[in-house]
C-alpha positions, 0 to 999 in steps of 0.5 A: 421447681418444688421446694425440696424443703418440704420433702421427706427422703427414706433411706434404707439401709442393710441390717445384713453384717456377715460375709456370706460363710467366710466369717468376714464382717459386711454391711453397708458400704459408708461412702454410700450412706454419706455422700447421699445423706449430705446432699439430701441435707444440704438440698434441705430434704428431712431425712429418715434412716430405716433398716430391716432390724432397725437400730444400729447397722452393721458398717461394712469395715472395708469402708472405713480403711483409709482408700476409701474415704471422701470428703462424706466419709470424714464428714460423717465422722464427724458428725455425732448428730448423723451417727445417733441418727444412724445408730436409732434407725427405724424398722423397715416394717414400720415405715409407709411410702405415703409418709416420703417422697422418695426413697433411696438403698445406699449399697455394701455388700449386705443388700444382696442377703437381705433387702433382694427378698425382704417382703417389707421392702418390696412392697414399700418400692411397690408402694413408691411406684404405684404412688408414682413416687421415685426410688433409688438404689446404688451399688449392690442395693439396685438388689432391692429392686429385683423381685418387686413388681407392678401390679400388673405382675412384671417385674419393674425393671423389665426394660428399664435401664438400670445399672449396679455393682458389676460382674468385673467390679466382684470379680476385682473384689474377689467375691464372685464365689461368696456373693449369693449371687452377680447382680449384673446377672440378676437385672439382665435375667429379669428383663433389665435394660442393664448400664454400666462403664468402666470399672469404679467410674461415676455412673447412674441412670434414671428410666422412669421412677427408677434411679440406679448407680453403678457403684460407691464413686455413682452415690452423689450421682444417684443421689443428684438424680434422685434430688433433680427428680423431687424437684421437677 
């Protein structure tokens, strides 16, 4: 069993605010962000927050209303030391795999428009993998994971079970028509091994050096998975 205070954890978080063209606000989902964050600090792991922009990502306001909140949530907002850590983050373009261990995309809606391309982040998943270093994702940030590659030129879910926001979970959102696109669809067109279960259950996978989680209530689990990895 590794000592996983001697790890280094990344998280990468959307620097992505507008909901497609409805003029409604997005960003990452809190709840995806705290619950992962706590439990990587209470395992000891130092963590670093990055995002394509750097500095403050815009939080999805549909996070903070109140059926939303957890035990993390209101930790978070609490903790005016994790805020200034969340208000400063670095720039994606900055950061090197070989500097972590591991590295995770807490979700929100603003994945979908700007880590599913991001050239930045897909090489750094690249390098995650090639370095045989493990990568998380949870809810629509599993998007991140879609067009990177192996070296080889497959694309690193083809047959891998991995799972994310669901075609039913949009639908009950009701942002079918606004998202650029159904990351269920996505996973399945590129040769996924796509999971899921019921609507708004606790569900992740890991197949490899992949670790993905279904949705806000799959975080801690994504999270769990991640922690268990670093330590075997």
């Amino acid at each position: 069993m590794n000592d996983l205070k001697a790890k280094k954890v990344l998280m990468v978080i959307t620097s992505h605010g507008a909901l497609g063209n409805t003029g409604e606000k997005t960003g990452f989902w809190v709840e995806e962000f705290a619950a992962p964050y706590y439990a990587f600090v209470g395992a000891g792991v130092q963590v670093t927050l990055a995002s394509p922009a750097g500095g403050q990502p815009p939080v999805d306001p549909k996070s903070e209303l109140a059926d939303f909140q957890t035990p993390s949530t209101h930790r978070f907002d609490a903790d005016t030391e994790a805020q200034a850590q969340v208000a400063n983050t670095a720039k994606l373009a900055d950061v090197k795999a070989e500097d972590y261990d591991a590295v995770f995309y807490p979700g929100g809606h603003g994945p979908l428009w700007d880590l599913t391309d991001n050239a930045d982040s897909i090489s750094l998943i690249e390098d995650f993998l090639a370095a045989n270093k493990p990568v998380a994702a949870v809810c629509h940030a599993t998007a991140a994971f879609l067009n990177v590659k192996y070296a080889a030129g497959e694309y690193a879910v083809k047959g891998k079970a991995v799972t994310g926001f669901t075609n039913s979970e949009e639908e009950a959102v009701q942002l079918t028509d606004v998202v650029p696109f159904l990351l269920e669809d996505e996973l399945i067109k590129r040769g996924g091994d796509y999971k899921k279960v019921a609507d708004w259950n606790a569900f992740a996978v890991q197949d490899g050096l992949l670790i993905s989680g279904q949705n806000p209530a799959s975080s801690e689990l994504a999270a769990e998975k991640l922690l268990a990895a670093l330590a075997s």
